[in-house]
Structures are given as structure tokens and as C-alpha cells.
N, C-alpha and C positions, 0 to 999 in steps of 0.2 A: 406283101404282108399276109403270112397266113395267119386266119384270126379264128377263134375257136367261139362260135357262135350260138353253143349252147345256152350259154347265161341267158342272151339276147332276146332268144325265143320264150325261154322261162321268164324275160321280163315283159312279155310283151311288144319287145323293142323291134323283133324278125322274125318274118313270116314267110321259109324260102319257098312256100307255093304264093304270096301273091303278087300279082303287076309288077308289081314294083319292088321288089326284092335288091334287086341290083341297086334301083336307085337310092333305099334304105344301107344297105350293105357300104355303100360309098359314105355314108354319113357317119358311120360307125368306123370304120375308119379314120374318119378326120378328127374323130372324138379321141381316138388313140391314138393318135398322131400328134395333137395337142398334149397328150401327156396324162390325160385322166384316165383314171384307172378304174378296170369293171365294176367293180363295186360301187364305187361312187356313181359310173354312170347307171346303172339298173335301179340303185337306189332311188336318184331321182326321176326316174321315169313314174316311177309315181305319181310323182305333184306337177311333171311341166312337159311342154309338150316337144315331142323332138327337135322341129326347126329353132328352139329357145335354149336347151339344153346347155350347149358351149357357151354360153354365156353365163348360162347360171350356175355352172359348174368353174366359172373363170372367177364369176362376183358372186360367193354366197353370201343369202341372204336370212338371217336370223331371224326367225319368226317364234321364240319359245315362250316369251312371256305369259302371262296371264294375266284378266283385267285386276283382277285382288294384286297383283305384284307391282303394276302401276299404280295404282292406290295405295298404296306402302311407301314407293319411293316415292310421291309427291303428297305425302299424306293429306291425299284426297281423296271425298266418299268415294266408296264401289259403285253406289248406283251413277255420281256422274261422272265418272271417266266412263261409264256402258254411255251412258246420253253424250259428251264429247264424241265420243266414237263413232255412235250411229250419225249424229251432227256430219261428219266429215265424210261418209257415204258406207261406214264399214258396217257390217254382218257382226252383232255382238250378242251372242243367247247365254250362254255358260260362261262363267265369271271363272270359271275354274281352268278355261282350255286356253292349253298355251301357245296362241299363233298370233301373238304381238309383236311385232319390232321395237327393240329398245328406243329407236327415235322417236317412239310414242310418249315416254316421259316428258319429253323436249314439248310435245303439241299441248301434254293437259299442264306443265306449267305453265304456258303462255296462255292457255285458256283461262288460268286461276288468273293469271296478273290482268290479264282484261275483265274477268268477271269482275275484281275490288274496285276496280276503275267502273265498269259502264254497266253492271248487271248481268247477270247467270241467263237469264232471258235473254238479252242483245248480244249477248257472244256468240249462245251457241244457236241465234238466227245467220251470225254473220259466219259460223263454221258452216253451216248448209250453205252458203252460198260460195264458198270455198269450198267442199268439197264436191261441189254441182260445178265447177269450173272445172275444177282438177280432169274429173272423171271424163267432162267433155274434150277436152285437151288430149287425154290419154289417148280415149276412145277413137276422137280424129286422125291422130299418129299413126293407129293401129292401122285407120282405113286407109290412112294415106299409104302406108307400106304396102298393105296386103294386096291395091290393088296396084303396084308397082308390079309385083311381083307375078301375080295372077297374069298382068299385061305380057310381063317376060317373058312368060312361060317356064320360068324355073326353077330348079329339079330342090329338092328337097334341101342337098349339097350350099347351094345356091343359095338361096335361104336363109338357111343358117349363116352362112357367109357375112350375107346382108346385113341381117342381126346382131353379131356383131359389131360391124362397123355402128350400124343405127342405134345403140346402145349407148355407141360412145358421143355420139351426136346429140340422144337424148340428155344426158350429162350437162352439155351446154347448153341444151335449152333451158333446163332448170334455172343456170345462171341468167339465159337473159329474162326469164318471167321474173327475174328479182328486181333485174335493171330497168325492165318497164313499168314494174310497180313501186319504183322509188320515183322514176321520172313522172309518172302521174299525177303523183302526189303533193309535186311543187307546182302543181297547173287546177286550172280552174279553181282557184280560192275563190271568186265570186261566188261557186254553187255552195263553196262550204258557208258563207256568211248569208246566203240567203238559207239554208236549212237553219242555220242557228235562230233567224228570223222567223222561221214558218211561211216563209213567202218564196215557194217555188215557181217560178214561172216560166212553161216553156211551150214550144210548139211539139205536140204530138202529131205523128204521121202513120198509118197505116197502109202497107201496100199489099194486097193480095193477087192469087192470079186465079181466073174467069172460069169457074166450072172445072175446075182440076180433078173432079171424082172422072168425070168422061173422058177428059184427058190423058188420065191413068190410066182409065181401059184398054185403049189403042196405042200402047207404045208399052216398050219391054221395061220389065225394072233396069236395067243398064241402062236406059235410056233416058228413062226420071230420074234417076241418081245423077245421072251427067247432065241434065238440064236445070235440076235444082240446085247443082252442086254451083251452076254461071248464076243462079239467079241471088241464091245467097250471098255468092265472092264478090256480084255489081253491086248490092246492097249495100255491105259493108264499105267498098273503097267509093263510091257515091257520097254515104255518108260523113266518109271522113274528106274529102274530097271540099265538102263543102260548112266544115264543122259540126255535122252533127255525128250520132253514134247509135248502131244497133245497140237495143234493148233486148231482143230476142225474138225469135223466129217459132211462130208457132202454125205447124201442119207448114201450110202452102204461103203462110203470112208474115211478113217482115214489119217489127216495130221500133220506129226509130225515134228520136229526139232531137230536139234542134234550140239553141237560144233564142233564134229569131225567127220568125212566120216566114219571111220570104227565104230563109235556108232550108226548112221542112220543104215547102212547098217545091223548090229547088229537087230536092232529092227524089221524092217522090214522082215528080216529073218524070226524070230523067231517067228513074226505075223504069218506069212505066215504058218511055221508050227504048231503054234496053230491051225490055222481056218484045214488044212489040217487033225489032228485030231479028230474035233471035229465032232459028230453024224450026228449033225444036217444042219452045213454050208455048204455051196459052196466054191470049189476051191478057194483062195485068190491069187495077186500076186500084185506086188507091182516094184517101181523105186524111186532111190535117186540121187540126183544132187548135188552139193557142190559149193560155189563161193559165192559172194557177195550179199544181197538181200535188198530192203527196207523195214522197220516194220514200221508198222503204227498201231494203236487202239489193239494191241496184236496180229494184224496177218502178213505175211510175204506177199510180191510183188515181180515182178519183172524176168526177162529173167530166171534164176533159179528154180524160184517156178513153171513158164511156162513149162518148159524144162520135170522136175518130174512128175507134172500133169499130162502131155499127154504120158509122157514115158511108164508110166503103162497101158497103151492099145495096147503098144509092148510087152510086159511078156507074157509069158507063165502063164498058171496055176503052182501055185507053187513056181513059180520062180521071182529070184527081177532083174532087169538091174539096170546096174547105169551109170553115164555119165563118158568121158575121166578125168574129173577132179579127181573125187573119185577113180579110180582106181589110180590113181598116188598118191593118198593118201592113199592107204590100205598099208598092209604091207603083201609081196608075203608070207610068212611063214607061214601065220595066213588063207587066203585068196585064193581062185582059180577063174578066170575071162576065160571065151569066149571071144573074139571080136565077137560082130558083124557087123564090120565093120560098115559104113555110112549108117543111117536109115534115110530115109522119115518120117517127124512127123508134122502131121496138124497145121498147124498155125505158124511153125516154117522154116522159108524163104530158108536155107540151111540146107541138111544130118546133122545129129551130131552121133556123132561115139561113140557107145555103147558094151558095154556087159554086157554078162549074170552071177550072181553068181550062179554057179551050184549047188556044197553042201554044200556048205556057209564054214562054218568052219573046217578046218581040225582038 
């Protein structure tokens, strides 16, 4: 195919002096080859980036609305469909600029019909944590590809290829984050009747890993990306493993929940001897508390969660403490506990009286 590669360079899209000419040149091809036509590709080269192009040139995507035109069709104020917006992770300054997707009328209806039900406040706290999911989900996908491909080694061609296929994959994932958020929602009715009570009570667990600013020092970023990447993935199937469930991961620190003290305590164990295992990490250690807490946007509050937190900067390497509460709740058979008698714990007014689980399970 002889291709007349003027436009190309006018868009930006080919640059026959550099590297990679050839390998850009093969892509531009496949773009005409598909059937799209220059125009439309230089067009978008504007707004996306080459290895994405064939796809968004296969599914365009309508972004022209304006936050006043959403406000019109759901005659709802200007200012909160901007506050829906931002809620859900978007960039919204000019009420006038049109790069809305029509499926946005779809989001601030559903936000009206929740706000008459549960309040303008609890909506749009529970839109932030919907669009702090979303964004994570994306963002992960992105990583998960990129370093697919990185690993590959391939060409630009390649890529695109990819992206396509992973496009259409993306698709169904949408469907199944629907199907696991309906399945959820017929489970654990006890934590809904205990919120409705005000009487949450769970085991908090804390696990972190041992001086990780120096640990980062000596070892490459590929290296802590892949060693955090096993410490978070035991985490999560640990905890579910044993019914409990990450809360969220903050810096080098995994925070989880559990219904019962001997299942926290369970998890974080077993964290601990993973990370202790593995090649790569630093020592782990960790503390679990047990007692009443308050949940709010999916995460946990309150003298409890306090308590776990700062507990695990009295652990040993290795090892988990946990508070007088959880040991009264372990069962001696299964279980071996230290006192450590009354600890000093920053932020926390009086001693609280701790031990150590030595080697977890008999």
C-alpha cells in the first residue's frame, strides 16, 4: 500500500527521521486498512493516543454536552450536577464546556432518586466512593496491560492490536462488576441490621511491612512494584480465604476486617508469614483489636480502628499483638498469647494492655 504520508506528519502522527518510523508507519497502515479514513484519523489524534486510536475510531465516543444541558434534561440545579460530577472523580470548571457524555443524564438522575430517599449529603459521599472505586479499577487494568506489554516487548502495531481485543474484554467486565454488586447485596444482612442498630462490631487488623523507606532504597522500582504487588494479592485472598475483607491499603499497610477476633487474628498471621517468606519483602508485623466501630463510605472509625493502627508500631518483626479484648475472644486450644502487660501507645490517653501471638496456631 502506497500511503501518502503527508497529513500524518502535519498531524503529528509521523516523523520519517525518528526510531521508529517504520514501526509508526506499520500502524498507520492498519488504521487504513481497517477502513478509516485520514481525516478522521488526524482528527483524532488530537485527543488519543496512537496505540488507542483503532478503537476509538471503531467506538466513538460522544463527549459534547455541557454541565447547563444536563441540568436542563434533568431539571436539576447547575451547581449540583458540577458537585455530582466532581463526586464521581470528573474535572468540572466551566458549566458551559461541552465534554459530557449523554450517559451522564442517566448518573444525576439516579443521584436525584437517591438524594429524595437518603439526602444530597449521603449520595453524593456515596458517589465519591464510587468514583474512587471506578478510577481504581480503571487505573489497575491500565497497569495490568501496560506492563503486559512492556513485558512483550511490543511494537506499537502490537498494541494497538492488543487494545482492541482488551476493549472488548473491558465490556464484560462492566457486566460482571454488576453481577458481583447484586451478589453482595443478598449477603451479609447481619452487618445491615447491626448499622441500623448502631452496634458495629468487628475485629480490626492492621498489617504493615518493617522499615520499608530503607527497603525501598536497595531495590529497583520494578522490584517494589512486584513485591507489593504479592503482598497486597496475599492480603486480599488471605482475607477472604478466611472471611474477612480488605478495607484499603495505605503506603506499605493493609487494613482489614473480620467478624470474629480469631479470623483477623487468622489473617494477619498468615500475612505476616507470607511477607516473611517471600524473596523480596521486608519483615511484616501487624495488630488486631475487636469491639464496636463506626462504618461510614465502606471504611471503618473510631477508638478500635485507633487502637490496631498504632498497635502495630509495638510488633515485633513477625509478629502480631492484639488487644485484651481479642484475646478474651480467642479460644486457649487453638491459640498462645504473651502479656505484655500495659503499653504506652501515641495518641492513646491511657496504657492498654496487649499481647503478643507467638506462633500463632498450635
Amino acid at each position: 500500500m502506497r500511503v501518502d504520508l503527508e497529513p500524518f506528519v502535519e498531524a503529528g502522527l509521523y516523523d520519517p527521521a525518528s526510531p521508529n518510523a517504520a514501526e509508526r508507519l506499520e500502524l498507520i497502515e492498519h488504521w487504513l486498512n481497517r477502513g478509516f479514513s485520514v481525516d478522521a484519523i488526524t482528527a483524532l489524534a488530537q485527543v488519543s493516543t496512537p496505540t488507542s486510536m483503532a478503537e476509538a475510531l471503531s467506538n466513538p465516543w460522544s463527549h459534547d454536552l455541557t454541565l447547563r444541558d444536563v441540568a436542563k434534561k434533568t431539571g436539576c440545579d447547575p451547581a449540583l450536577v458540577m458537585r455530582v460530577r466532581r463526586a464521581l472523580g470528573f474535572a468540572a470548571v466551566d458549566i458551559d464546556e461541552g465534554n459530557i457524555p449523554p450517559t451522564f443524564v442517566e448518573a444525576v438522575e439516579v443521584f436525584m432518586l437517591g438524594a429524595a430517599l437518603y439526602g444530597e449529603d449521603r449520595v453524593v459521599a456515596l458517589g465519591r466512593v464510587v468514583g474512587s472505586s471506578i478510577t481504581s479499577i480503571v487505573e489497575a487494568s491500565r497497569a495490568m496491560f501496560a506492563s503486559a506489554q512492556n513485558e512483550a516487548g511490543a511494537t506499537e502495531l502490537e498494541v494497538s492490536l492488543a487494545n482492541e481485543v482488551a476493549i472488548q474484554a473491558w465490556e464484560a467486565l462492566i457486566g460482571l462488576v454488576g453481577n458481583v454488586m447484586r451478589e453482595r447485596t443478598t449477603r451479609d444482612e447481619q452487618f445491615i441490621a447491626d448499622l441500623l442498630h448502631d452496634d458495629v462490631r468487628v475485629a480490626v487488623a492492621f498489617v504493615d511491612l518493617v522499615d520499608s523507606v530503607s527497603w525501598a532504597a536497595h531495590h529497583t522500582g520494578q522490584d517494589q512494584v512486584a513485591a507489593l504487588t504479592r503482598f497486597e494479592a496475599a492480603a486480599a485472598e488471605i482475607a477472604v480465604a478466611h472471611g474477612g475483607r480488605i478495607v484499603k491499603f495505605i503506603g506499605d499497610e493493609a487494613m482489614l476486617v473480620a467478624d470474629r477476633a480469631d479470623a483477623a487474628c487468622r489473617i494477619a498471621f498468615d500475612l505476616c508469614a507470607f511477607v516473611a517468606a517471600d524473596p523480596v519483602l521486608p519483615a511484616a508485623r501487624g495488630a488486631v483489636a475487636f469491639g464496636p466501630v463506626h462504618a461510614r463510605d465502606g471504611d471503618y472509625f473510631g477508638e478500635v480502628v485507633n487502637l490496631a493502627a498504632r498497635a502495630t508500631k509495638i510488633a515485633s518483626a513477625n509478629t502480631v499483638v492484639v488487644s485484651a479484648a481479642v484475646v478474651a475472644a480467642l479460644n486457649p486450644s487453638t491459640w498462645t498469647t504473651s502479656d505484655l502487660g500495659a503499653v504506652a501507645i501515641r495518641g492513646i490517653d491511657t496504657p492498654v494492655v496487649l499481647a503478643e501471638l507467638g506462633c500463632g496456631r498450635r
